[in-house]
TORRO-52249 format. One record per residue (C-alpha): x, y, z; residue in one letter. Coordinates in nm, 2 decimals, padded with zeros to 4 digits. Example, Ala and Ser with C-alpha at 12.3 -4.5 7.8 and 13.67 -1.06 7.14 Angstrom:
{{01.23,-00.45,00.78},a}
{{01.37,-00.11,00.71},s}
***
This chain:
{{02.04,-00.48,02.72},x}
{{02.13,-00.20,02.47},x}
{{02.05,00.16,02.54},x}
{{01.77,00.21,02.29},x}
{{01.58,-00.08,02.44},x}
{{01.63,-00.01,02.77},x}
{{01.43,00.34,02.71},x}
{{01.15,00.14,02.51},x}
{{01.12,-00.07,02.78},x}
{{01.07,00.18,03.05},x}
{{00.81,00.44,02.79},x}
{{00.66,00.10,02.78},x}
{{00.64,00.08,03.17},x}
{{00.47,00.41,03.16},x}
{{00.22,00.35,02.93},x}
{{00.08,00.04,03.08},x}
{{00.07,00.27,03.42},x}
{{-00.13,00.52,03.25},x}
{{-00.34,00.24,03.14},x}
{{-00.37,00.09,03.47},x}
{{-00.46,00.41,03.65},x}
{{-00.83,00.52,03.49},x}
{{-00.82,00.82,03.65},x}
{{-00.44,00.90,03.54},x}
{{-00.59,00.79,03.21},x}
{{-00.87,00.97,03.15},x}
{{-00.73,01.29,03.26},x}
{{-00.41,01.25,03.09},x}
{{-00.57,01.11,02.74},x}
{{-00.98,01.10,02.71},x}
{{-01.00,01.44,02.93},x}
{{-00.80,01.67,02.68},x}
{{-01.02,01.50,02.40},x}
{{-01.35,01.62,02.51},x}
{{-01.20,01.91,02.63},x}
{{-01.08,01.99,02.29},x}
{{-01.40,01.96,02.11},x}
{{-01.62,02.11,02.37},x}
{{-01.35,02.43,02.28},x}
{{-01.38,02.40,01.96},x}
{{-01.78,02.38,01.97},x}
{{-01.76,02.73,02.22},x}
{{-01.57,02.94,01.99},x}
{{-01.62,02.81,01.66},x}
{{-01.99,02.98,01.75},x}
{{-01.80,03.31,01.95},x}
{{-01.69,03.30,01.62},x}
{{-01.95,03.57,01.49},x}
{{-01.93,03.76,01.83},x}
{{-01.75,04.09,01.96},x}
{{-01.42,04.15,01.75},x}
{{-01.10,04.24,01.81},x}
{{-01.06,04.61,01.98},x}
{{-00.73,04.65,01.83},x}
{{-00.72,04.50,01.48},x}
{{-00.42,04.46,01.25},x}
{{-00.50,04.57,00.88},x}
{{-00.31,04.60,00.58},x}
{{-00.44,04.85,00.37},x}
{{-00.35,04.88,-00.04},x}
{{-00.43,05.17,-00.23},x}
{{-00.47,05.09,-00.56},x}
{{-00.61,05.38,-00.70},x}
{{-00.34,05.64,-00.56},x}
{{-00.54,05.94,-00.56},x}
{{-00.60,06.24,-00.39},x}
{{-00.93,06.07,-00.24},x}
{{-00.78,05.74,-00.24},x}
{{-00.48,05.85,00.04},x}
{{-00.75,06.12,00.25},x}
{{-00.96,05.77,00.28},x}
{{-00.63,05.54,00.39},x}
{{-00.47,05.84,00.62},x}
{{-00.86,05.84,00.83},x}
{{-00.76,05.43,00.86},x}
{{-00.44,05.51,00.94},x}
{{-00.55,05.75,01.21},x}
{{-00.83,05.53,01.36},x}
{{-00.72,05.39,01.67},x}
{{-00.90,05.09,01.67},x}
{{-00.68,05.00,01.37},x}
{{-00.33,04.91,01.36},x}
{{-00.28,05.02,01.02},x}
{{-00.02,04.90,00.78},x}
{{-00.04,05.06,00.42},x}
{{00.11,04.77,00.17},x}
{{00.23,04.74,-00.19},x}
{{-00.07,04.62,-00.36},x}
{{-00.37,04.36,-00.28},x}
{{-00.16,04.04,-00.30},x}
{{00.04,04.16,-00.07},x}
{{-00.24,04.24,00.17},x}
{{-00.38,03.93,00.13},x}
{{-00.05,03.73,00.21},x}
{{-00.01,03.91,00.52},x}
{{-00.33,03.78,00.63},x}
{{-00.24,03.44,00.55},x}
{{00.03,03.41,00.69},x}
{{-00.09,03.54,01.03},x}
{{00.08,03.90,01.00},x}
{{-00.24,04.08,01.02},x}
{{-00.63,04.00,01.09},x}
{{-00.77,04.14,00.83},x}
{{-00.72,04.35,00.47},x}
{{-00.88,04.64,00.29},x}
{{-00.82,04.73,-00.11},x}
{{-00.89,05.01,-00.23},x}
{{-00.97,04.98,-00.54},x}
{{-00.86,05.16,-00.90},x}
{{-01.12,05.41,-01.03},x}
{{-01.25,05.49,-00.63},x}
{{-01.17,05.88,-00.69},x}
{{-01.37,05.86,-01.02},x}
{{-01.64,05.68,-00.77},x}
{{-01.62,05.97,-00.51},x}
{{-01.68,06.24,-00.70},x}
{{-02.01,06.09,-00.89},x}
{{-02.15,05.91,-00.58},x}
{{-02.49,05.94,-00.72},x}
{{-02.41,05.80,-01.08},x}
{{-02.43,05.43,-01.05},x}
{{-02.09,05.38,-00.97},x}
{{-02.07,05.35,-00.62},x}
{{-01.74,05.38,-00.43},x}
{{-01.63,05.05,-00.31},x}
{{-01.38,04.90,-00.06},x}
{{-01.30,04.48,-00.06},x}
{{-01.27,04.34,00.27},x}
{{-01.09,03.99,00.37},x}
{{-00.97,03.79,00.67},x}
{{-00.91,03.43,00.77},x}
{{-01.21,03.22,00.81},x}
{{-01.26,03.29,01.19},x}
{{-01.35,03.64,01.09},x}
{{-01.68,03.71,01.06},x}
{{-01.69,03.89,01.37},x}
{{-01.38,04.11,01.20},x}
{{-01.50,04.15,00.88},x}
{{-01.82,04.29,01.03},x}
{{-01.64,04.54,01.33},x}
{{-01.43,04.66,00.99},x}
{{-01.72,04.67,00.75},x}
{{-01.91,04.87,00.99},x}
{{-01.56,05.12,01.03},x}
{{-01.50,05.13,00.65},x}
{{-01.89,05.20,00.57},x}
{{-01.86,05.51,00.83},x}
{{-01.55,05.65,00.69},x}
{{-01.68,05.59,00.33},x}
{{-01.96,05.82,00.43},x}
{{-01.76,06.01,00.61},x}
{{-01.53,06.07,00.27},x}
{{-01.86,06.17,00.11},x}
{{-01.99,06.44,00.31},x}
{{-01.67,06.60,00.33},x}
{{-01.72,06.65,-00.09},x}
{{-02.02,06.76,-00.01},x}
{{-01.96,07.05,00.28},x}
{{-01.66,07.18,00.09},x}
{{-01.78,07.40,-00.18},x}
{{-01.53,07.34,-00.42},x}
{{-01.56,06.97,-00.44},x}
{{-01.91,06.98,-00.44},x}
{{-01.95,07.23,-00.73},x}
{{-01.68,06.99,-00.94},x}
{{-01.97,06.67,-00.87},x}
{{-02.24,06.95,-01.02},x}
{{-02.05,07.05,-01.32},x}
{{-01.93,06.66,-01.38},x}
{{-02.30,06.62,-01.34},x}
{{-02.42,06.88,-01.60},x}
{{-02.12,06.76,-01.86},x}
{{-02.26,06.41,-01.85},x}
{{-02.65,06.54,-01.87},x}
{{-02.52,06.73,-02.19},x}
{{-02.43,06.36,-02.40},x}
{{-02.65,06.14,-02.20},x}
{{-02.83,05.92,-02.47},x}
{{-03.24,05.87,-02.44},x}
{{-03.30,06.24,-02.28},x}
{{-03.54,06.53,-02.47},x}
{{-03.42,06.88,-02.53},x}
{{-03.70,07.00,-02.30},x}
{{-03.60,06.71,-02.05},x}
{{-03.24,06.80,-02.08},x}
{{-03.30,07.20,-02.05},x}
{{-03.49,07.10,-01.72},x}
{{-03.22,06.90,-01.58},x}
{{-02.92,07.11,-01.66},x}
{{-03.13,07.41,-01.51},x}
{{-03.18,07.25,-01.21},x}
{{-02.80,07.14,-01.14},x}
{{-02.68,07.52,-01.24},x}
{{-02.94,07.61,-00.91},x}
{{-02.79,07.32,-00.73},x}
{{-02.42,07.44,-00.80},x}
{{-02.56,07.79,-00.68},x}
{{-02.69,07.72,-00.40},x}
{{-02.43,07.44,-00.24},x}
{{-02.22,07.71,-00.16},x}
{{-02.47,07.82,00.11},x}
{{-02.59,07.53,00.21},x}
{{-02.48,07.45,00.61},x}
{{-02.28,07.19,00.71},x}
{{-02.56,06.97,00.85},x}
{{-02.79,06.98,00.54},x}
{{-02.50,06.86,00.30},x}
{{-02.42,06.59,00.55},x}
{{-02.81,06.48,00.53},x}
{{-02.81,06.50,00.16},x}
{{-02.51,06.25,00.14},x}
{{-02.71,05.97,00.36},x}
{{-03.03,06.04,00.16},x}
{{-03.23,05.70,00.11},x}
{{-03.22,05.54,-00.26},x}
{{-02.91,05.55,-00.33},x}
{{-02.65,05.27,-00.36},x}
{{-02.35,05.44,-00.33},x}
{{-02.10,05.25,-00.09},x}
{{-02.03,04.87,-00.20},x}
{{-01.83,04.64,00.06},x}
{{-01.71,04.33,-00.06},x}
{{-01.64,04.06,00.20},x}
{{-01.34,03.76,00.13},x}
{{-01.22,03.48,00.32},x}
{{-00.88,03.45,00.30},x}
{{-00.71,03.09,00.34},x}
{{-00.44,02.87,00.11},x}
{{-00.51,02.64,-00.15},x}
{{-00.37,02.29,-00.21},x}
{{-00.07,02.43,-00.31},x}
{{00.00,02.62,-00.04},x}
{{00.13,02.92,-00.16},x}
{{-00.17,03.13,-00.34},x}
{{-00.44,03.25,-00.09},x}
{{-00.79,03.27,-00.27},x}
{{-01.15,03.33,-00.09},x}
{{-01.29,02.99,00.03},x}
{{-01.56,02.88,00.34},x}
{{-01.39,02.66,00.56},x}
{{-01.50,02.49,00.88},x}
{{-01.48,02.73,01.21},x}
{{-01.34,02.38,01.34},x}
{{-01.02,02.45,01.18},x}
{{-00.96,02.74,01.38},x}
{{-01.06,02.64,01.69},x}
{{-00.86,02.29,01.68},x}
{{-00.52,02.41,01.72},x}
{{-00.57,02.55,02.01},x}
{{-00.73,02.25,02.15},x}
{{-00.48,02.03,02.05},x}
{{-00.25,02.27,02.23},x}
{{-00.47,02.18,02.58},x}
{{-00.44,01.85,02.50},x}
{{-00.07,01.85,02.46},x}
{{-00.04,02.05,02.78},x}
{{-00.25,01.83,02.96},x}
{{00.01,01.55,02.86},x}
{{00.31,01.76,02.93},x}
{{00.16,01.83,03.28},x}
{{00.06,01.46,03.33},x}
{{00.41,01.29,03.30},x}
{{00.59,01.57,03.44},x}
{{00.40,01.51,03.78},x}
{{00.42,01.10,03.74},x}
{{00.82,01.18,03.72},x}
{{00.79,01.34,04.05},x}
{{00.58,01.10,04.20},x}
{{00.82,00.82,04.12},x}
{{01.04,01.01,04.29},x}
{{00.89,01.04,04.59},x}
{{00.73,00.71,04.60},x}
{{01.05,00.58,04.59},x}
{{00.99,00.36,04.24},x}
{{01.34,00.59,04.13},x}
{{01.54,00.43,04.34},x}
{{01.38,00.08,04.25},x}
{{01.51,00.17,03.95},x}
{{01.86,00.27,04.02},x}
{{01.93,-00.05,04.18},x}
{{01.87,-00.24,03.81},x}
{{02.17,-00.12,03.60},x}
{{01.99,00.13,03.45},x}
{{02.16,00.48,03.39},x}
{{01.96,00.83,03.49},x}
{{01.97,00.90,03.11},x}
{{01.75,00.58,03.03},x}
{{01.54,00.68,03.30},x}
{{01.48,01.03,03.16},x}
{{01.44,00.96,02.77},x}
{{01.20,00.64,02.85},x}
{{00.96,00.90,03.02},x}
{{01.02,01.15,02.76},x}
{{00.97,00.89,02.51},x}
{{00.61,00.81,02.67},x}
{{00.51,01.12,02.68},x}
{{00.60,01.21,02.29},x}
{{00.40,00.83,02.23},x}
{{00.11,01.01,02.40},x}
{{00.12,01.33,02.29},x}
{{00.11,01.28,01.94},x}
{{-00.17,00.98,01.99},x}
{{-00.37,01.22,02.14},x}
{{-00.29,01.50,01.82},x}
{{-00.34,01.24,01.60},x}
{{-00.72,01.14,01.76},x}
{{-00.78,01.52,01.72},x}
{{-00.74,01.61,01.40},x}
{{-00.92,01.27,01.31},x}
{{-01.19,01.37,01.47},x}
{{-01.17,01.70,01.31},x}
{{-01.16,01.54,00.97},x}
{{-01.45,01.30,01.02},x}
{{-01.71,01.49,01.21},x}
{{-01.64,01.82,01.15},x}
{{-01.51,01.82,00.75},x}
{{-01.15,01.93,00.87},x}
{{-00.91,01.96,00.55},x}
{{-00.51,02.05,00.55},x}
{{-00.47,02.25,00.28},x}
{{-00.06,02.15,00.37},x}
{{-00.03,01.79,00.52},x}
{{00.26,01.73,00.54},x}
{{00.36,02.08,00.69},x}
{{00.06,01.97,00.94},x}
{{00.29,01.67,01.04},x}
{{00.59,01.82,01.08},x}
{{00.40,02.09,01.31},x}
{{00.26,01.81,01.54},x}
{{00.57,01.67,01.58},x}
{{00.75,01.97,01.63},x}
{{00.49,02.08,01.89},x}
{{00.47,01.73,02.06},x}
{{00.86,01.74,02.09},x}
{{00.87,02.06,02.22},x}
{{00.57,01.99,02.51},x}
{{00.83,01.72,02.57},x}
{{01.08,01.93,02.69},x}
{{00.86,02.14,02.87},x}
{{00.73,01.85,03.09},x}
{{01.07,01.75,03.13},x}
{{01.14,02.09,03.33},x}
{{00.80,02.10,03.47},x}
{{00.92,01.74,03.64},x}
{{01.18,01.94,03.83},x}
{{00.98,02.31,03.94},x}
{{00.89,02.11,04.27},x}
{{01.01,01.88,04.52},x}
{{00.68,01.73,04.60},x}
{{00.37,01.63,04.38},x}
{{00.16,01.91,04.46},x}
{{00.38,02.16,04.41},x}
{{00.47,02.01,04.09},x}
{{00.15,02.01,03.97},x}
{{00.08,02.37,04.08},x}
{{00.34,02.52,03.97},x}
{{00.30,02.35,03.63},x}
{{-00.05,02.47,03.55},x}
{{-00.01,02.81,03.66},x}
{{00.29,02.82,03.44},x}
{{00.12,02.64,03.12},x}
{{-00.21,02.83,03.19},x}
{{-00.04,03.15,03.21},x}
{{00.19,03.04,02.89},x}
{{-00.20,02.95,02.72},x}
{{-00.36,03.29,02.81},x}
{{-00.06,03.51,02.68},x}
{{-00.03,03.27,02.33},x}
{{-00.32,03.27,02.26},x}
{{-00.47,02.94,02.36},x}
{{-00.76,03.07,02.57},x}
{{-00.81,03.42,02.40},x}
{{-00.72,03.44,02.00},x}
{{-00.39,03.67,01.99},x}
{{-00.66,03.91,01.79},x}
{{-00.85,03.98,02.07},x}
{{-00.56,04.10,02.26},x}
{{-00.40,04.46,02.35},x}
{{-00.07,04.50,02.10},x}
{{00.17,04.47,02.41},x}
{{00.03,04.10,02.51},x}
{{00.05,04.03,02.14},x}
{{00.38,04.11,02.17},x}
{{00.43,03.91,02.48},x}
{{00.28,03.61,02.32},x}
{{00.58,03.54,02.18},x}
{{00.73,03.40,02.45},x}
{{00.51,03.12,02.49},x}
{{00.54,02.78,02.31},x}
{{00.16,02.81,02.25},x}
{{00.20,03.09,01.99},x}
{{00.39,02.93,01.81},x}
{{00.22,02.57,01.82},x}
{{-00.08,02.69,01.70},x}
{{00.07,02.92,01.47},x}
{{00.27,02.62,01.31},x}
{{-00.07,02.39,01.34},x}
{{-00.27,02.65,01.14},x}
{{00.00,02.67,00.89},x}
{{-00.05,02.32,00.76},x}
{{-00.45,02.32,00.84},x}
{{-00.57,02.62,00.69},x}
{{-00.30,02.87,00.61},x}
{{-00.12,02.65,00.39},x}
{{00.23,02.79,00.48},x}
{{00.52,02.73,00.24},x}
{{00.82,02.52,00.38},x}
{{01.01,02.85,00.43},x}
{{00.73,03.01,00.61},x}
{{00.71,02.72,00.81},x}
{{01.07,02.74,00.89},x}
{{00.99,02.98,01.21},x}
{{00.71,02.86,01.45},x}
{{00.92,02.51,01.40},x}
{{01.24,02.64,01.46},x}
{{01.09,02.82,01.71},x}
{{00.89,02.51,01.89},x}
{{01.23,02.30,01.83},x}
{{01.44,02.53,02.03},x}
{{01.20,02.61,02.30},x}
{{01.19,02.21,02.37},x}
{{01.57,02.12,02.35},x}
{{01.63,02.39,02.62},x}
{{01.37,02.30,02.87},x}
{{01.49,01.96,02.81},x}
{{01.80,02.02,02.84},x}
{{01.76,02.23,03.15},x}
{{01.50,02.04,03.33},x}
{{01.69,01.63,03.24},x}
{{02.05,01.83,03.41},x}
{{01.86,01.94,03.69},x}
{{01.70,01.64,03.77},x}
{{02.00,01.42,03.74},x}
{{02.18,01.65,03.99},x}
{{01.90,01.61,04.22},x}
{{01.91,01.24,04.17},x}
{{02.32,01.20,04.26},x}
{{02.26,01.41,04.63},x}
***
């Protein structure tokens, strides 16, 4: 019997044991399928709850004026930001895409003109964006960027000079403004010398009332979605299903709950004594360790598969990038793989196997940002994050779902995934077949 179908055989073995076995079944394949969606139901609605208390912006000045920089140094300076000031808005919005940052703020040419005639139909305004789980983002930063715009304003305001500049602007545009009487004019133009007289005495706390007077439209936010096209490689404003977002990360429980499965029913054939069944045929240890990791891949990427099916069908689901999707599943499904593989060898007994497994996959979920999206998290666990395998499977997932990362952009979380799974692989079939010649 050759190699090759010597392994098929015995992933073949496994697969009708998991069948056998309900409860092995259930847990292992229809468990991490309700899971998933119940996950996906939960925080596709948290969706438009609290937001992140330490959000990554990239902020482009287009305007690059006096005004322009005092507003982006106050964002700068905000610690609830982590500010990044970029190029221009493309740039901003790429960096969003592609994961980089949660959100982006332009601010746009002609905002100083804005600033300095707040009350003359212009009003100053700021475009918002972030990926299509960020309502709750786009509102926290809304709410930030509305309070500095204000903010900007009653500074002009309080300082004499500034505000005197608004009057005389004020009084130079009253002097050509079409439709307006002599009398009418007079009037007007008399009234805005008394104003320009009498800002320069004015307290602090009057200006600042003045600036937030009712009637006036004179802060604009605009909010964007930010996702790829079809192409892939142009990100434009589009309303996608939360579902998107939330289904990476339960295809990452599912996978885990795969990983974990198989890595325990490698122990228990261990101690059950089915190994040494085994030995007796002339099979080598290698057959025996590829034919379970050979299952386990089968499984995993049945169970991916069924997910994103479902997410298609019921919830309107679209990769913008599907073939970068497949190429993700696969490269996460090969890299769970590995990890059950060294999970198999963490304990001598089932139990501990187990254990030890989930606290180790659980612990890889919560810093990666299975459990808790990385936005939500301090800057030093995002940091953290990219240890785990998690990261970077639902980073590579989202790429080809909603992102619509390039090849090259794609080159990372799969190189990544790839390498995490041929060394846990590597280190967990060496162990085992150490432990299997004592």
């Amino acid at each position: 019997m050759s190699g090759v179908r010597v392994i098929l055989v015995l992933a073949w073995k496994d697969l009708r044991l998991l069948l056998r076995d309900k409860a092995a079944f259930f847990f292992t394949a229809i468990f991490p399928l309700v899971f998933g969606v119940l996950f996906g139901a939960v925080f596709s609605g948290a969706a438009g709850g609290d937001g992140p208390q330490s959000l990554g912006v990239a902020i482009a000045d287009l305007d690059r004026t006096e005004d322009s920089r005092a507003l982006l140094d106050t964002f700068i300076a905000d610690s609830r930001l982590d500010a990044t000031n970029v190029i221009d808005a493309h740039e901003a919005r790429e960096l969003v895409r592609k994961g980089s940052a949660e959100a982006f703020i332009v601010i746009p040419a002609g905002f100083a003109d804005a600033a300095r005639m707040p009350f003359g139909g212009t009003p100053m305004r700021l475009e918002i964006g972030s990926g299509p789980s960020g309502r709750a983002t786009r509102g926290l930063l809304t709410g930030i960027a509305t309070q500095k715009l204000y903010q900007h304003l009653q500074s002009g305001m309080v300082d004499p000079e500034r505000a005197t500049d608004m009057l005389q602007e004020a009084r130079r545009a009253m002097a050509v403004a079409e439709g307006v009487d002599a009398p009418q004019r007079l009037a007007l133009q008399g009234l805005l010398t008394a104003a320009e007289r009498a800002i320069v005495d004015m307290p602090a706390d009057d200006a600042a009332d003045d600036a937030n007077a009712g009637g006036f439209n004179v802060v604009t936010i605009e909010q964007t979605e930010v996702t790829g096209d079809d192409a892939g490689d142009t990100p434009e404003a589009l309303t996608i299903s939360a579902f998107a977002i939330t289904f990476p990360q339960a295809i990452l429980w599912a996978v885990m709950g795969c990983a974990a499965g198989f890595g325990v029913s490698l122990v228990t054939e261990r101690t059950g004594g089915t190994m040494t069944r085994l030995r007796v045929a002339p099979i080598g240890r290698w057959h025996i360790v590829l034919g379970k990791a050979c299952a386990c891949l089968i499984t995993t990427l049945v169970v991916s598969s069924v997910l994103l099916l479902l997410a298609w069908i019921a919830f309107g689901v679209r990769p913008v990038a599907p073939f970068m999707l497949v190429l993700a599943v696969l490269a996460v499904a090969l890299c769970f793989v590995g990890i059950m593989m060294l999970l198999a060898v963490v304990g001598t007994t089932e139990a501990a196997a187990s254990g030890i497994g989930w606290a180790c996959l659980l612990t890889l979920a919560m810093i990666g940002g299975g459990a808790i999206p990385l936005a939500f998290m301090p800057a030093w666990l995002r940091d953290i994050g990219h240890i785990s395998p998690v990261k970077w499977g639902i980073t590579a997932i989202e790429g080809g779902l909603w992102r619509g990362l390039s090849p090259a952009e794609m080159m990372l979380p799969i190189g990544v995934l790839l390498g995490m799974g041929t060394l846990s692989f590597t280190i967990g079939a060496v162990v085992f077949a150490r432990r299997e010649t004592r």
